[in-house]
Each structure stands twice: as structure tokens, then as C-alpha cells.
Backbone bond lengths (Angstrom), bond angles and torsions (degrees), N, CA, C in turn:
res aa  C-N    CA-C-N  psi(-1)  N-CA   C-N-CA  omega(-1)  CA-C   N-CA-C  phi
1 X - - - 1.474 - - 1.530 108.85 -
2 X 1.455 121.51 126.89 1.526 110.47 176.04 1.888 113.89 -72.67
3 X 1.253 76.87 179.91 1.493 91.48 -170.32 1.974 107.41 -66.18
4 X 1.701 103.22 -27.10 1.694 89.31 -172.05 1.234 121.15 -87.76
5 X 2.178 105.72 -11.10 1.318 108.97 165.17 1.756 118.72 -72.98
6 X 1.323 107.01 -22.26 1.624 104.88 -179.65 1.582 104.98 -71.13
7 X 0.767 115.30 -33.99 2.042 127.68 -164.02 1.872 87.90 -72.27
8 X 1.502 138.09 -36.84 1.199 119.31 -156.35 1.704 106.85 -72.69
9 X 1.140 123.99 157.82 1.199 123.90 -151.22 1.498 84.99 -99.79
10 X 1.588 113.19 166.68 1.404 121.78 179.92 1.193 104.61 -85.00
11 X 1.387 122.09 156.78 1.120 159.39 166.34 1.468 146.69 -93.32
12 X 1.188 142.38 115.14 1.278 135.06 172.06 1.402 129.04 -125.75
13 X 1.312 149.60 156.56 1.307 128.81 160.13 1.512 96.65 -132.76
14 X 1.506 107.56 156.86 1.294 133.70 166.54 1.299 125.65 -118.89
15 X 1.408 115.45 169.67 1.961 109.92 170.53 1.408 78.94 -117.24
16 X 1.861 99.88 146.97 1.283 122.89 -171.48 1.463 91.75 -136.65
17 X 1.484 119.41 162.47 1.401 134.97 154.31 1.296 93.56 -121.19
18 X 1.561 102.53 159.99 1.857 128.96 166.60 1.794 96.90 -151.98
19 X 1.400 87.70 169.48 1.655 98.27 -175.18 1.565 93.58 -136.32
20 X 1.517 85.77 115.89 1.763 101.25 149.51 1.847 116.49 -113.45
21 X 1.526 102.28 121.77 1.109 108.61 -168.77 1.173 116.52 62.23
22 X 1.398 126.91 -127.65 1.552 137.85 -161.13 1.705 83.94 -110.78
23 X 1.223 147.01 7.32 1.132 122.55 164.90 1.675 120.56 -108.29
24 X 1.468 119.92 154.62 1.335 116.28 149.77 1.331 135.90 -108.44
25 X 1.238 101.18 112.88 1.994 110.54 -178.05 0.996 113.97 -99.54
26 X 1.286 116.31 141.98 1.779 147.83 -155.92 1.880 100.58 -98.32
27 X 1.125 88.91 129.24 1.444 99.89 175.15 1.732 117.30 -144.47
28 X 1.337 120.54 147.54 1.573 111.44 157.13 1.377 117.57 -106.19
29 X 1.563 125.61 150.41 1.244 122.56 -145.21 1.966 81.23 -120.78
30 X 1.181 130.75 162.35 1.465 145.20 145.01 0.987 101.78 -117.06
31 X 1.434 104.29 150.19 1.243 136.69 -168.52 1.100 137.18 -139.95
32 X 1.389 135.65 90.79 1.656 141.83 -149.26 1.504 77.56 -75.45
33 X 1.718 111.71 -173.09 1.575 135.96 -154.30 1.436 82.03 -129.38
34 X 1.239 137.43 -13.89 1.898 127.42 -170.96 1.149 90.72 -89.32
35 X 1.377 144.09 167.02 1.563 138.80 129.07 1.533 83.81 -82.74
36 X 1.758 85.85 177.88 1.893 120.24 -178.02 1.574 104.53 53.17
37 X 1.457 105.54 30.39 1.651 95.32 161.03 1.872 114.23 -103.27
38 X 1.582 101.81 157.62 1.401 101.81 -166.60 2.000 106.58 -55.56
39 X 1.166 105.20 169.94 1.478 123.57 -172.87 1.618 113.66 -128.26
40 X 1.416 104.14 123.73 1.898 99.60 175.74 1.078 115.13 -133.21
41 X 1.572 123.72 138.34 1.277 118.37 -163.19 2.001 95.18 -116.77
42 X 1.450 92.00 138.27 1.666 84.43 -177.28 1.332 114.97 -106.45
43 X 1.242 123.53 162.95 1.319 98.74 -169.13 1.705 93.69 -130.99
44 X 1.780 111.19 125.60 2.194 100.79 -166.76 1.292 97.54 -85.85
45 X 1.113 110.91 -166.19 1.891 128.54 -154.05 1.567 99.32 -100.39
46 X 1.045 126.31 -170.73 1.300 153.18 -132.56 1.413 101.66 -69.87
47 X 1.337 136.99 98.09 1.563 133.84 172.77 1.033 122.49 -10.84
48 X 1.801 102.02 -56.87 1.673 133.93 -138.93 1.823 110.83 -94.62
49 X 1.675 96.62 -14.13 1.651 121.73 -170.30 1.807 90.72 -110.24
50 X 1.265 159.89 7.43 1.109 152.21 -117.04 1.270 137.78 13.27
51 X 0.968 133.72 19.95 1.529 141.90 135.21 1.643 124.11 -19.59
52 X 1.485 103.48 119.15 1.502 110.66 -164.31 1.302 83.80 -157.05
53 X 1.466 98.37 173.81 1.700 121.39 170.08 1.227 116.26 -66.17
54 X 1.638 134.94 -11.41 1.147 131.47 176.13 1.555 99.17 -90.31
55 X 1.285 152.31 45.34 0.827 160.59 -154.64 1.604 111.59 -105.17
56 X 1.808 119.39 110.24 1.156 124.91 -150.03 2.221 103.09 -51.97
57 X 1.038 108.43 -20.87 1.462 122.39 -146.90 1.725 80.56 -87.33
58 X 1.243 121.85 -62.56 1.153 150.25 -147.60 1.817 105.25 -66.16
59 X 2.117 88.80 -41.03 1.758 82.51 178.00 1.753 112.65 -100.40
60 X 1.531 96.55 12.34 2.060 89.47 156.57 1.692 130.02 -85.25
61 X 1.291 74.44 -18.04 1.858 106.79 172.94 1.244 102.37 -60.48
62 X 1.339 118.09 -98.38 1.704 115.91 156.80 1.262 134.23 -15.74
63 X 0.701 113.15 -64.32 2.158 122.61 165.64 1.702 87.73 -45.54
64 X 1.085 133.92 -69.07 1.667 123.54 -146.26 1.356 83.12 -76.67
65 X 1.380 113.31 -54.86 1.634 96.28 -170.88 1.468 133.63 -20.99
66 X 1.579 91.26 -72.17 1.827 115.59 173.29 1.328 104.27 -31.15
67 X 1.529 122.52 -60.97 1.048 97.07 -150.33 1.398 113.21 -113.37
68 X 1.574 108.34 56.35 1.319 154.32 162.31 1.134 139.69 -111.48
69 X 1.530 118.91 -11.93 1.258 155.72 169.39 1.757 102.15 92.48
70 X 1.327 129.93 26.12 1.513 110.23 -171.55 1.864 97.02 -115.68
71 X 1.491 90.04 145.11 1.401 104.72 176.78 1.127 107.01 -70.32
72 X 1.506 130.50 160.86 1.316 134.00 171.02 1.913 121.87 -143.09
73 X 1.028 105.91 128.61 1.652 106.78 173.54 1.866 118.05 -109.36
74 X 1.138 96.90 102.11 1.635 94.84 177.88 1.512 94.13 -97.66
75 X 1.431 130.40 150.66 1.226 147.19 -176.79 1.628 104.74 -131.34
76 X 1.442 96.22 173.37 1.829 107.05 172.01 2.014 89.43 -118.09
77 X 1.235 105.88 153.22 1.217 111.43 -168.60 1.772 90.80 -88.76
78 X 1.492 107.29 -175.31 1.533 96.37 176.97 1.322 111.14 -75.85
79 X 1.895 112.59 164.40 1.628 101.09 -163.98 1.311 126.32 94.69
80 X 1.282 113.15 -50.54 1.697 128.75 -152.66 1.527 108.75 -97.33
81 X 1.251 142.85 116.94 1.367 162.34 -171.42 2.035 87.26 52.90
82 X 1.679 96.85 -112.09 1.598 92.41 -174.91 1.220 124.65 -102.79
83 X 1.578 99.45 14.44 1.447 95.00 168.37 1.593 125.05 -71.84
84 X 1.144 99.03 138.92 1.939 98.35 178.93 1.571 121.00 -57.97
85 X 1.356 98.56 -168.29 1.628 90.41 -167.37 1.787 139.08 90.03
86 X 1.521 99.49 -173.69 1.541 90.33 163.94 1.782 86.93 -165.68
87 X 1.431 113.43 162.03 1.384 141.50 178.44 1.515 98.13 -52.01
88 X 1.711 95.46 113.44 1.370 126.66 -178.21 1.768 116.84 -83.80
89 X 1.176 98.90 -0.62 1.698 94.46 -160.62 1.553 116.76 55.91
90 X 1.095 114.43 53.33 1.191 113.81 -172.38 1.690 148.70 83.78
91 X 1.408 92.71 -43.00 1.425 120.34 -176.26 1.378 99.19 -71.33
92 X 1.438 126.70 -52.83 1.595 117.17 -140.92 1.759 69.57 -93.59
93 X 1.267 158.08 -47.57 1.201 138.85 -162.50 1.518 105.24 -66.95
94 X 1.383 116.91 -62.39 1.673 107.48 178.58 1.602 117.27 -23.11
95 X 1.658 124.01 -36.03 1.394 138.28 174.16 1.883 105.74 -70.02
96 X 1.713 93.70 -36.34 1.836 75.68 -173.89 1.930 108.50 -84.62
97 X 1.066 99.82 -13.06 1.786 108.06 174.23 1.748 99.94 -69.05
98 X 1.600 118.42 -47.20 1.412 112.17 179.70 1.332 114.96 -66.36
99 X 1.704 123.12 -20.15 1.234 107.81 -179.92 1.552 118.46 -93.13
100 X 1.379 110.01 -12.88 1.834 140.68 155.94 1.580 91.49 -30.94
101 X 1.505 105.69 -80.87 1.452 113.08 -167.39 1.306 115.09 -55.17
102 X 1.667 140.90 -18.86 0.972 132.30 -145.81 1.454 83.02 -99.03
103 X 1.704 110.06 -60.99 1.366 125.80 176.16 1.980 122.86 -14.20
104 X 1.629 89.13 -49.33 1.394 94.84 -157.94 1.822 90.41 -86.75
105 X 1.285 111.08 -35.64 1.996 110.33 177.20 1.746 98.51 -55.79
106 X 1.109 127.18 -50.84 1.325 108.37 -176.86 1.802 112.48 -48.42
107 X 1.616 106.19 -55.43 1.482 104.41 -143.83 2.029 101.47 -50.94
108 X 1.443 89.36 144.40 1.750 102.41 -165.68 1.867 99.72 -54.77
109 X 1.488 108.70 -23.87 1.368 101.09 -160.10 2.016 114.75 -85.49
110 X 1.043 86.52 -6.19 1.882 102.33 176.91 1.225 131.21 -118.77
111 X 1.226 111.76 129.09 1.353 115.30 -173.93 1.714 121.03 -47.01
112 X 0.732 121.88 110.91 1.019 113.96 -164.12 1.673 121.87 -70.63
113 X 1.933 107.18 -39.84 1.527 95.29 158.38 1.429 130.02 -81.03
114 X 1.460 113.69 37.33 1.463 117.80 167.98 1.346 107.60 -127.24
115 X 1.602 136.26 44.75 0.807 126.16 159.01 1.794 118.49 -102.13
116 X 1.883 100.83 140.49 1.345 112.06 -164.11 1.501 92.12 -110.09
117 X 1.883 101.04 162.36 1.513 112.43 153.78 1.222 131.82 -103.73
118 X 1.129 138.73 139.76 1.359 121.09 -176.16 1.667 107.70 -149.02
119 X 1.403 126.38 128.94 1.258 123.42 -141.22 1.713 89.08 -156.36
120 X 1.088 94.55 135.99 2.163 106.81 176.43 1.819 95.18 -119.55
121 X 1.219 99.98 130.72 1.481 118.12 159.51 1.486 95.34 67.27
122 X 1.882 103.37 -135.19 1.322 99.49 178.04 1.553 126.81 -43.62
123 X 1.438 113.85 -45.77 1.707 120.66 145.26 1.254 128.37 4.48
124 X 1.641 105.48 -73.48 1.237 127.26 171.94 1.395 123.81 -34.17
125 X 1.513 96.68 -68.50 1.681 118.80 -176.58 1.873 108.03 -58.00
126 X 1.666 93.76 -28.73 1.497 84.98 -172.93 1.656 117.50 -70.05
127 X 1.697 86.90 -35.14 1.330 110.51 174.16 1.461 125.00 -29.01
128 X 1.596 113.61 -66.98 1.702 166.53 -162.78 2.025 68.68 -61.94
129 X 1.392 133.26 -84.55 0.984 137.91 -106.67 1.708 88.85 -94.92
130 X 1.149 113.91 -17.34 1.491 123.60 -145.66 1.689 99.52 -120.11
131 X 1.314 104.71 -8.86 1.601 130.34 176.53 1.635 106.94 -79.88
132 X 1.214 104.57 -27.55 1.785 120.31 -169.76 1.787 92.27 -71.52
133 X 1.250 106.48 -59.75 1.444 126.05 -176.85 1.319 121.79 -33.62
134 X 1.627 107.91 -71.60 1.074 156.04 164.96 1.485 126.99 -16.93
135 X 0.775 99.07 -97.28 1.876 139.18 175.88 2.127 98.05 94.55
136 X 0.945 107.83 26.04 1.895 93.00 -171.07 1.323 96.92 -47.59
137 X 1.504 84.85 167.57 1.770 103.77 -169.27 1.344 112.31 -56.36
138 X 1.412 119.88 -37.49 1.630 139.26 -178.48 1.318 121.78 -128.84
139 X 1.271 109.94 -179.18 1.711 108.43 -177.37 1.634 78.25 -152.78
140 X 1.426 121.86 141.79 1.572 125.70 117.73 1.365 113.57 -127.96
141 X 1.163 96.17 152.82 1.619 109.08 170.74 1.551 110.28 -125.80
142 X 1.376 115.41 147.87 1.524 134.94 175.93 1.630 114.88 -97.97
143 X 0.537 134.11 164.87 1.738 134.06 -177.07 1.339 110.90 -19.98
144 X 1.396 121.92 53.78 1.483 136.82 154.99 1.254 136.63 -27.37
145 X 1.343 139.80 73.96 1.210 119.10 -177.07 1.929 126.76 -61.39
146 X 1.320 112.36 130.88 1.657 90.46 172.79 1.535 122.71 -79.44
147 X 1.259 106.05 15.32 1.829 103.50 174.82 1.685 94.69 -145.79
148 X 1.704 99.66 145.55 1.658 101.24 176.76 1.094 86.03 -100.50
149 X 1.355 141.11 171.07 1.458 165.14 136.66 1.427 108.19 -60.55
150 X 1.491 131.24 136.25 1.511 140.31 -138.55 1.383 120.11 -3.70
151 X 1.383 106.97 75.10 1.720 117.47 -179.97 1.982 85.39 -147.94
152 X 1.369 93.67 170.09 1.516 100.54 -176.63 1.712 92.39 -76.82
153 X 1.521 113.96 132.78 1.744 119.24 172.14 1.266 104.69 -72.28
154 X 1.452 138.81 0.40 1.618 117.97 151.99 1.463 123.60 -85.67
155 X 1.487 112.57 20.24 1.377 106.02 -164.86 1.744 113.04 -83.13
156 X 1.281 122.16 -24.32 1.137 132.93 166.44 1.513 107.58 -82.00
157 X 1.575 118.09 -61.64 1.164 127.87 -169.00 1.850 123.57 -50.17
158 X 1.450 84.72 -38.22 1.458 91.42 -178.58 1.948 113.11 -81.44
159 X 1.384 118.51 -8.19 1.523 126.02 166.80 1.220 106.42 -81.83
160 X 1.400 144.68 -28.92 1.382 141.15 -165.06 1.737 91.67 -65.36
161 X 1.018 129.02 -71.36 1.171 143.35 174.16 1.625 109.39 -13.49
162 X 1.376 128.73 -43.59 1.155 122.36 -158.43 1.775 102.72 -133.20
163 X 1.390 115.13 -21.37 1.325 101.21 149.38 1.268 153.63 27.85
164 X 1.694 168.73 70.06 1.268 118.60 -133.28 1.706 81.83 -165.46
165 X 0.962 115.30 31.43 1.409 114.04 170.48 1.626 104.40 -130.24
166 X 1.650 131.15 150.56 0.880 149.61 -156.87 1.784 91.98 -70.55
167 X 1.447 121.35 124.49 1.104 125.24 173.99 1.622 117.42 -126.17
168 X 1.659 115.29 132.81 1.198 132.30 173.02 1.763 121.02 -89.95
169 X 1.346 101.46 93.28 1.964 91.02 162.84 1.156 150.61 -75.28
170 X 1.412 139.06 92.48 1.251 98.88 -146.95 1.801 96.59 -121.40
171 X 1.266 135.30 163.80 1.194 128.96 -179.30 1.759 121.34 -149.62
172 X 0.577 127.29 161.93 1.879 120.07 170.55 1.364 105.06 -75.74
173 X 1.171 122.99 169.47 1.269 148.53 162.92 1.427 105.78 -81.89
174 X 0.873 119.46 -84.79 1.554 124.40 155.97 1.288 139.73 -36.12
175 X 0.999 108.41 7.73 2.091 125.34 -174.07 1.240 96.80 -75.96
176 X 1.622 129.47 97.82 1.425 155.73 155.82 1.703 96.20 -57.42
177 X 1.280 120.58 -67.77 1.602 121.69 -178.66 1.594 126.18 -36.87
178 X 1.639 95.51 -69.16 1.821 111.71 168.39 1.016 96.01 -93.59
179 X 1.584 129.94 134.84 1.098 128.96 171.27 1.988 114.78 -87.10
180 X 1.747 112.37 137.53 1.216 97.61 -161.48 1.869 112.48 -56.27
181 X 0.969 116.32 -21.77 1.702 106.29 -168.79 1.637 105.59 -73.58
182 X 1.792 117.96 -12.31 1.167 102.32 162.70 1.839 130.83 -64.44
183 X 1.543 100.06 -42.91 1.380 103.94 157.60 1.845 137.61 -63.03
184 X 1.504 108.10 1.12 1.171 127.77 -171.92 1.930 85.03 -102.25
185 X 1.442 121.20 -68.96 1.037 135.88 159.05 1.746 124.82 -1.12
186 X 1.750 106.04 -60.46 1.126 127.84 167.23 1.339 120.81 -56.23
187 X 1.706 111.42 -49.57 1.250 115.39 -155.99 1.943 93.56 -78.72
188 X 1.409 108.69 -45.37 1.584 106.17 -174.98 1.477 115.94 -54.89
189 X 1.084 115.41 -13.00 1.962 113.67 -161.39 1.557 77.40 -110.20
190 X 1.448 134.31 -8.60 1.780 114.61 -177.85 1.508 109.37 -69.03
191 X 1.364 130.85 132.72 1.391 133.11 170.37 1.470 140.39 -72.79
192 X 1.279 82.80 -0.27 1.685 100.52 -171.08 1.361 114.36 -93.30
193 X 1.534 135.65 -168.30 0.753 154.36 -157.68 1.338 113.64 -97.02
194 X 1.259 105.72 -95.40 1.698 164.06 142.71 2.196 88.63 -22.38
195 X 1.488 121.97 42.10 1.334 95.40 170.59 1.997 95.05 -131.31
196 X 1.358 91.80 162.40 1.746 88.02 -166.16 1.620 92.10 -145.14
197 X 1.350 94.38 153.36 2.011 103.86 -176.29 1.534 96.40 -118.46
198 X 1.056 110.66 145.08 1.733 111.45 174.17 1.777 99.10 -130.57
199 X 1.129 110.12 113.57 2.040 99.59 173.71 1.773 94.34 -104.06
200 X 1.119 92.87 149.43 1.881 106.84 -157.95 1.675 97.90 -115.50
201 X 1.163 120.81 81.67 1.278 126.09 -178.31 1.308 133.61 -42.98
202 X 1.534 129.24 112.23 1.159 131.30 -173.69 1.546 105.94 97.67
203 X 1.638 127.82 -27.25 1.088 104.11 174.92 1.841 134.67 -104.68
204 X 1.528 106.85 140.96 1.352 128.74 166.85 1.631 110.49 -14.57
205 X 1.551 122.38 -177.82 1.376 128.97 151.57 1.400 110.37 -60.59
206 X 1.031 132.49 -35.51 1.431 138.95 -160.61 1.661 138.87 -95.54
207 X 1.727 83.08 -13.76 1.730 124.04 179.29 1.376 105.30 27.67
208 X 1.385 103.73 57.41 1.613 115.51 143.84 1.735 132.39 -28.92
209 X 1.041 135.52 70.51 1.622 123.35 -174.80 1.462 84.65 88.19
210 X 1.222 121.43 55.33 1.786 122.18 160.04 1.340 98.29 -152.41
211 X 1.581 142.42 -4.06 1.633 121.67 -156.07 1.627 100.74 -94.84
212 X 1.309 118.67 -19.36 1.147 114.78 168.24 1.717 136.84 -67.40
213 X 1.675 92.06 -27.87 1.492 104.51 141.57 1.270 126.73 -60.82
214 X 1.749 120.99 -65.85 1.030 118.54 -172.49 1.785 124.03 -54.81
215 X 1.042 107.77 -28.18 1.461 117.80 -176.85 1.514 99.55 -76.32
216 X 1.024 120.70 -50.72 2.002 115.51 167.79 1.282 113.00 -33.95
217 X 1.723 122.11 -49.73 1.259 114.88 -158.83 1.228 94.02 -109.40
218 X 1.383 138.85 1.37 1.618 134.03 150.91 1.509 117.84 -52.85
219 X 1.459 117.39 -27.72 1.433 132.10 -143.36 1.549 105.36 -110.80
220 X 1.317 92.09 -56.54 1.677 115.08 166.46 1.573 104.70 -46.85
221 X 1.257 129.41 -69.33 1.345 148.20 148.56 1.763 107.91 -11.68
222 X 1.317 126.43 -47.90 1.193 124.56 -171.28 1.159 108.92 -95.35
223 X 1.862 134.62 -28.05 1.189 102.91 -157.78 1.749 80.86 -102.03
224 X 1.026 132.68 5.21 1.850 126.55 169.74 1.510 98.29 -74.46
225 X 1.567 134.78 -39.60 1.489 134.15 -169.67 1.580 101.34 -93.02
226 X 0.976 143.42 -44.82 1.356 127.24 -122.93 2.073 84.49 -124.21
């Protein structure tokens, strides 16, 4: 065994419930072997398109995480596998991402002011919206759209504005789905300081033969901010 597989820290995952509002949503938790390591909650893509927490994007995230030392909470939005509910247009999920974050600041084993968001596609936007709420230490988003389709169009737009944690954009070059000037879009209306765009060359919405990049400069990205 080399030396950088012995150094990776252990690992665990669990199935967790939390309650936002009158619902309960299903999540699995990872779990580094340190306590007081940072915590990220991800948030997967589009309910209504099949988007869930098993979300191919979502479990390279996790994998790099672990063996980085950061905890991670992927959830099902309401509706989605056993989480309760049904598809909010946005709104009632932006609430289950805020109760994501609250969830993971309690648990005794994570620091609690190092918890990040990190959200792909619809994800993203929920992310962006739920960041206003929030304040987590970080934000990234993956092929973000700044408008959902039948949700109110200030629901992203109107969080950029108030924002206030260090945020990462990152998008394909090639993103046929989100178009790139929406992620260009995002980053110009952000108010902060501390915000950075990354375009990931050559790759799709889906970043086929790119997540091993993208997760480098997700990571890289966190331990310079967070």
C-alpha cells in the first residue's frame, strides 16, 4: 500500500433523517475519523429530470472529499427517493437545503463554522438561494442556472445581492443545457469580494472525463477560503 493511501483518513457513511417543516428528508452523512473537521452539504440537480443524492457528479465530490478529511451530507430534496413531500418549484427545496445546513451545524462531530454548500445544476441555484439564508463558510456551484423555470425569477437573482460568503463558479465550456453566460451572469451580479469563475474546458453539462479536474479546483478553492 503506498504511503498516500495509508495517510487518507477513515471514512464512514450513514442514512440520516432531518425535518424541515412538516417534512422528513433522507440523507447519507460521511464521516471523517477526526471530529472538528469542516462539513459540506451538496445539493443534486433537478428532482423533476431525475436528480437525487445518488447523483454521478455528487458522488466524486464525496469520494475526494473523504479523503480530504471533510464531512459530507448529500440529501434527496422533498419528493425525491424517501424524502417526504413533493416538488416545490424551488422554493420549498431552497428551505430543505436551509434545513441541510442547519442539520449538519448541529451534528457534535463537525465544526460547525466550517460548513460549505455545494450544489450542481438545479443544486446550484438552490445553493445561490439558500446561501442568502445561510451565511456557510463557502458556496460552489456547478452548472448553475440563474433562473429556475416555474419558480419566482428572483429566487436566485434576488440572493446574489446579499451574499457574503466567498463563492466559486464553475461551468463547462461546452454546457448546451446552462448556457455559459448564465454562469458568467451569476458571477457579475455577485456582491462580494472573495467571488471567482472557473470555465472547465471542453466540458459538457455533465463533465464527462472532467470531475477529476473539477473536484481539484473545488478543493483547492476550499482550503485557500474556508
Amino acid at each position: 500500500m503506498s504511503e498516500n493511501m495509508e495517510s487518507k483518513p477513515k471514512v464512514e457513511e450513514q442514512s440520516v433523517t432531518f425535518t424541515c417543516g412538516d417534512f422528513q428528508l433522507e440523507g447519507i452523512l460521511q464521516l471523517v475519523g477526526k471530529a472538528g473537521q469542516p462539513g459540506i452539504v451538496f445539493c443534486h440537480p433537478h428532482p423533476l429530470y431525475g436528480g437525487s443524492m445518488d447523483d454521478e457528479r455528487g458522488r466524486a465530490i464525496v469520494e475526494a472529499a473523504g479523503d480530504l478529511g471533510y464531512n459530507v451530507l448529500r440529501f434527496n430534496f422533498r419528493g425525491v427517493g424517501r424524502s417526504q413531500g413533493t416538488y416545490n418549484n424551488g422554493v420549498g427545496e431552497v428551505q430543505d437545503a436551509i434545513a441541510a445546513i442547519g442539520f449538519l451545524r448541529q451534528h457534535p462531530h463537525i465544526d460547525s463554522s466550517r460548513v460549505i454548500l455545494i450544489g450542481y445544476s438545479f443544486g446550484g441555484s438552490i445553493a445561490l438561494a439558500a446561501a442568502f439564508h445561510t451565511s456557510p463558510a463557502a458556496l460552489v456551484t456547478l452548472s448553475a442556472p440563474i433562473r429556475l423555470d416555474n419558480t419566482d425569477p428572483t429566487l436566485v437573482t434576488e440572493a446574489l445581492r446579499y451574499i457574503s460568503c466567498p463563492t466559486y463558479i464553475i461551468h463547462g465550456s461546452d454546457d448546451t443545457t446552462v448556457p455559459l453566460a448564465e454562469a458568467e451572469a451569476i458571477h457579475a451580479q455577485l456582491q462580494i469580494r472573495k467571488k471567482f469563475i472557473r470555465i472547465i474546458k471542453g466540458a459538457d453539462h455533465f463533465y464527462q472525463n472532467h470531475m477529476d479536474e473539477v473536484c481539484h479546483k473545488i478543493f483547492a478553492f476550499l482550503v485557500d477560503n474556508t
